[in-house]
C-alpha positions as MATLAB code, in Angstrom:
seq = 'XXXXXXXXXXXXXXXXXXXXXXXXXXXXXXXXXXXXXXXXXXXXXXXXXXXXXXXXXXXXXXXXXXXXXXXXXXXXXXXXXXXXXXXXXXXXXXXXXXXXXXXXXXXXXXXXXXXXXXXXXXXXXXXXXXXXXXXXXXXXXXXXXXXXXXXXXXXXXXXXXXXXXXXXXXXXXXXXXXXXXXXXXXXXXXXXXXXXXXXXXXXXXXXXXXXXXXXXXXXXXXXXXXXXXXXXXXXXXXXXXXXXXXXXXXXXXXXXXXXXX';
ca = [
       0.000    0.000    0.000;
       0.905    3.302   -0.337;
       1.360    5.921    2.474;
      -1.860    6.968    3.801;
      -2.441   10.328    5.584;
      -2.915    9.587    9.056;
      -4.913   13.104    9.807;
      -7.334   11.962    7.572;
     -10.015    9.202    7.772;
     -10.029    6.259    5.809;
     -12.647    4.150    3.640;
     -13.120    1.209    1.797;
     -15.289    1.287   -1.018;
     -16.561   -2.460   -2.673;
     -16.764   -2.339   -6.353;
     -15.263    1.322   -6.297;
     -13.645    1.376   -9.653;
     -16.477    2.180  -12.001;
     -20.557    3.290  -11.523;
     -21.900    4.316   -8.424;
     -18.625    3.108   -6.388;
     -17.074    5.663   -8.294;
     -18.811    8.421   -7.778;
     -18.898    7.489   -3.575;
     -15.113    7.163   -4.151;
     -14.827   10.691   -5.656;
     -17.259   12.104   -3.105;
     -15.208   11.095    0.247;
     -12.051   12.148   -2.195;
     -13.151   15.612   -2.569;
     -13.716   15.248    1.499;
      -9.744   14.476    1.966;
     -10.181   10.851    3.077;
      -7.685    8.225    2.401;
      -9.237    6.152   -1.009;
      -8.829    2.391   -0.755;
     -11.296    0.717   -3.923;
     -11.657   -2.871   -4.626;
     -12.755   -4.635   -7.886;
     -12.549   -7.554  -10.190;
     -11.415   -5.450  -13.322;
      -7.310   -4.266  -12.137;
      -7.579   -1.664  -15.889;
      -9.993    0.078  -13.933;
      -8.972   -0.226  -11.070;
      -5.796    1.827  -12.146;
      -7.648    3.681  -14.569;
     -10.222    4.750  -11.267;
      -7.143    5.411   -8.895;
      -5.490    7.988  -11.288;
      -8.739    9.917  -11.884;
      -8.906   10.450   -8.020;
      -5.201   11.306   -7.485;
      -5.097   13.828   -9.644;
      -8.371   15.491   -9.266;
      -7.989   15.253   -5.289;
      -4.143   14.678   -4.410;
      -5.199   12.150   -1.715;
      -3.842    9.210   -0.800;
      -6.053    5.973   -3.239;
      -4.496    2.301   -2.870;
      -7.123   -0.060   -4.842;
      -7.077   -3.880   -4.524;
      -8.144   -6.651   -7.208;
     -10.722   -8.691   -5.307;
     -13.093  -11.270   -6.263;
     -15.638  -10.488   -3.557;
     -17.173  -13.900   -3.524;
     -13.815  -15.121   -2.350;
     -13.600  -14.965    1.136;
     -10.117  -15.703    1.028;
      -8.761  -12.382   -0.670;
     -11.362  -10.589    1.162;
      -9.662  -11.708    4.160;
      -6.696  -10.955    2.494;
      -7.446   -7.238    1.608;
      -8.669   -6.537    4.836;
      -5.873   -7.796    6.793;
      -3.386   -5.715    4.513;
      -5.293   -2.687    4.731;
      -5.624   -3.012    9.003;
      -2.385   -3.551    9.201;
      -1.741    0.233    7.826;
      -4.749    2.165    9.475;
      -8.472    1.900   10.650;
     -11.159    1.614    8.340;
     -13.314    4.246    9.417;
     -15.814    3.609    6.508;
     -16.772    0.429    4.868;
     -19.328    1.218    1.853;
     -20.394   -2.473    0.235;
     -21.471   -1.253   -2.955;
     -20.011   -4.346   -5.665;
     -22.847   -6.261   -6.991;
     -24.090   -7.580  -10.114;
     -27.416   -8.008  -12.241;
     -28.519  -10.909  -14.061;
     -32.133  -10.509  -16.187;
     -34.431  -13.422  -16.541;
     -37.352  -14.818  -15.804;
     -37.457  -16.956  -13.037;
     -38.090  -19.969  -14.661;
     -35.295  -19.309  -16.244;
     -32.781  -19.051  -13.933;
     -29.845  -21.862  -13.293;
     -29.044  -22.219   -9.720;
     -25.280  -21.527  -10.768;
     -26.832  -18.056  -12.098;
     -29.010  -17.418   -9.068;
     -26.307  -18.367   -6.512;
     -23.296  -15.936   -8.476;
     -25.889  -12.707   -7.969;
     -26.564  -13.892   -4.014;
     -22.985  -14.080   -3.386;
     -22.026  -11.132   -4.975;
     -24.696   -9.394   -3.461;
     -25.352  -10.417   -0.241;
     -22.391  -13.252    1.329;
     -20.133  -10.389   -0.003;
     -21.765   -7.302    2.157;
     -21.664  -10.393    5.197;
     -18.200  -11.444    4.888;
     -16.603   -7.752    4.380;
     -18.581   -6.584    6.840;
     -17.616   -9.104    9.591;
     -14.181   -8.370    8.973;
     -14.138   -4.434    8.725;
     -16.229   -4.825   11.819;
     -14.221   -6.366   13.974;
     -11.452   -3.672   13.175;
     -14.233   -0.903   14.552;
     -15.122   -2.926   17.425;
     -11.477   -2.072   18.876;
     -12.265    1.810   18.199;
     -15.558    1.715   19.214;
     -16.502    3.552   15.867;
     -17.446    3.326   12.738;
     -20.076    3.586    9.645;
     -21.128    1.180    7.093;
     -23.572    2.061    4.649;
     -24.354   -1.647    2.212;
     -25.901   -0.081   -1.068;
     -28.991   -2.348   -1.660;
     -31.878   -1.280   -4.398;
     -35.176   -0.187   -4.368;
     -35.535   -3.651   -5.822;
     -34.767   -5.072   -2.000;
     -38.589   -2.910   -1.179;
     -40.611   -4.601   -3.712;
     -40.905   -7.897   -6.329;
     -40.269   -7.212   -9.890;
     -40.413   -9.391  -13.069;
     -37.353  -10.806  -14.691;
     -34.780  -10.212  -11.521;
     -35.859  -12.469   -8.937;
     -32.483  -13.418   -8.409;
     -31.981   -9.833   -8.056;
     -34.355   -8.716   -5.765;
     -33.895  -11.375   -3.567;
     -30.324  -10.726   -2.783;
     -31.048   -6.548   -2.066;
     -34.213   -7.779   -0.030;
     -31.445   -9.751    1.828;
     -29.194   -6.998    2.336;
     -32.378   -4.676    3.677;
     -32.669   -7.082    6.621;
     -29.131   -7.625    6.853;
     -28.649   -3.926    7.876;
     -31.302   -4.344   10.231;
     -29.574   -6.489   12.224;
     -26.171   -5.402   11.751;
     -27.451   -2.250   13.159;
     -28.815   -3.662   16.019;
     -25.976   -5.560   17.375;
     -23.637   -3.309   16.654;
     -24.956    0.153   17.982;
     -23.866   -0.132   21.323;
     -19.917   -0.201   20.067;
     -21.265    3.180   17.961;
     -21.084    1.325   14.648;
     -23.750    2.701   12.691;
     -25.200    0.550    9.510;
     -27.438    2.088    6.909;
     -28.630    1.191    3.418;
     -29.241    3.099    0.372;
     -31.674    2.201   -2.108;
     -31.374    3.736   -5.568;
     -33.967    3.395   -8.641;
     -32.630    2.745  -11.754;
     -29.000    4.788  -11.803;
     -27.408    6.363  -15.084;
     -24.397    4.016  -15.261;
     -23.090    1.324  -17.596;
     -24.920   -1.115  -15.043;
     -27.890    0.893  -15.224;
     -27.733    0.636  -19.197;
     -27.011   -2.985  -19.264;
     -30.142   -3.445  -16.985;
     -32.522   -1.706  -19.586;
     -30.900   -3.317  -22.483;
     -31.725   -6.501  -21.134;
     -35.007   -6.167  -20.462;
     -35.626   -4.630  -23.436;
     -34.902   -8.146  -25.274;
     -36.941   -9.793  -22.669;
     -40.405   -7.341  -23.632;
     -39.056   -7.409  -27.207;
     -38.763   -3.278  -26.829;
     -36.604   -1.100  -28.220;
     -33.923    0.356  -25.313;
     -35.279    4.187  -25.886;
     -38.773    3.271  -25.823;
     -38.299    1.186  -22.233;
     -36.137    3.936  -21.297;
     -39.215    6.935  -22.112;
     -42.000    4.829  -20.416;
     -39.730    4.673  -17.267;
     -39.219    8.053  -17.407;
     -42.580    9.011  -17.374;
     -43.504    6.848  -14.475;
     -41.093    8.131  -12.569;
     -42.164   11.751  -10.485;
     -38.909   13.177  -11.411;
     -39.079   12.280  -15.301;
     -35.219   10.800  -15.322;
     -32.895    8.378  -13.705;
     -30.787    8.632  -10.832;
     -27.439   10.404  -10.957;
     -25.161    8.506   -9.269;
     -23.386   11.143   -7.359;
     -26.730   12.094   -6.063;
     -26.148    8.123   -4.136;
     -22.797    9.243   -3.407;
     -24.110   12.291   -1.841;
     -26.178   10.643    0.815;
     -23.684    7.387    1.781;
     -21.239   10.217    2.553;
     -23.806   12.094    4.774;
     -24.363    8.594    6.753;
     -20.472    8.557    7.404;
     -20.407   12.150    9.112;
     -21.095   12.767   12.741;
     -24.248   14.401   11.600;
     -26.104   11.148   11.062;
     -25.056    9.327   14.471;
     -28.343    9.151   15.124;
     -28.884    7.571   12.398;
     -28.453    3.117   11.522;
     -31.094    0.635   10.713;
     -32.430    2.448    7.698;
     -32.997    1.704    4.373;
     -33.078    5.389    2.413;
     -34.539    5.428   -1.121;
     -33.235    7.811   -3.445;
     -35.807    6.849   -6.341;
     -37.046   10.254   -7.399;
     -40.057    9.099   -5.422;
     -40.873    6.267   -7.324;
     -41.768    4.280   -4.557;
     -44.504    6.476   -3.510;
     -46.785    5.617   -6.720;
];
């Protein structure tokens, strides 16, 4: 690892080389924490660790991680606590298949639980156990407003963010009295390549084109668009600051207020 600044706080973003993890990695950035990212892909993993170095000049180590495998988990953790604390832990990596249920090969259903879910479990358990000796701490596991309600064609989906929804729940519980503080954010359908890969499958599935799929969710949204995704960055950063200390247990929707029609 590289030198980290030890006046500054450190987090550990899943998944924070592209998307959404991104943008949460460029929002603490721009707050001068230390940037450690993990990902499958090490291209963008450099690629992601240059674009925050030079647009913050903070510290950024990255790690190539397959975070179904709880051995370089275990691995990346113990290499990163041997440096500093991990103040933050943000479990954002996850993955999408779309199909309809009957569809579905348990090898296809299990890859999107363990990404999804055993992932947020086993980082969590280990990035925990580093805040139980400090008695501090924030995690914020970014689920879907997919984990609120069932949906066609993403069962596998849906079942792993309903998953990590009650998973925060009891994180929270257990862990408030050591002032560890889990939250979830739920985004709606987020302008990313993840995002777009999500409507271009299910536009084969309805046998729609992709900007006719995209226009009807549009409209049936409040807001009229997608979600940006520093507007999720925005609000897992807020849930790391002393301001939200009251806050763990929750699952926040940022869905334009989808969720209320």
């Amino acid at each position: 690892m590289i030198p980290l600044n030890p006046d500054e706080r450190t987090v550990l973003i899943t998944g924070g080389n592209k998307g959404i993890g991104l943008a949460i990695a460029e929002k603490f950035a721009s707050e001068r924490f230390n940037i450690i990212i993990s990902g499958r892909d090490e291209k963008a993993l450099k690629n992601a660790t240059i674009q925050l170095t030079e647009q913050n000049n903070v510290s950024v180590n990255y790690f190539k991680c397959d975070i179904k495998n709880q051995y370089e988990i275990k691995s990346m953790i113990d290499q990163i606590v041997d440096h500093t604390a991990i103040d933050v832990l943000i479990n954002n990596a996850g993955v999408h298949e779309t199909r309809s249920f009957m569809d579905y090969e348990l090898e296809d259903f299990k890859r999107v639980v363990e990404t999804n879910l055993y992932s947020v479990f086993l980082v969590s358990k280990l990035v925990a156990s580093n805040m139980l000796k400090n008695k501090a701490g924030s995690i914020v596991n970014i689920a879907s407003t997919a984990g609120k309600w069932g949906s066609k064609n993403q069962s596998a989906y849906n079942a792993s963010k309903h998953a990590v929804v009650g998973l925060t729940r009891c994180m929270a519980l257990e862990l408030a009295s050591y002032k560890i503080n889990v939250n979830a954010i739920c985004p709606w359908i987020v302008d990313t390549e993840m995002g777009s890969k999500l409507l271009a499958d299910h536009a084969i599935i309805k046998k729609d084109s992709i900007e006719n799929l995209l226009a009807n969710l549009k409209g049936s949204n409040p807001l009229g668009r997608l979600i940006r995704p520093e507007e999720v960055a925005s609000l897992a950063f807020f849930l790391a600051t002393d301001q939200a200390a009251a806050i763990t247990g929750q699952s926040w929707s940022v869905d334009g207020g989808y969720t209320m029609i």
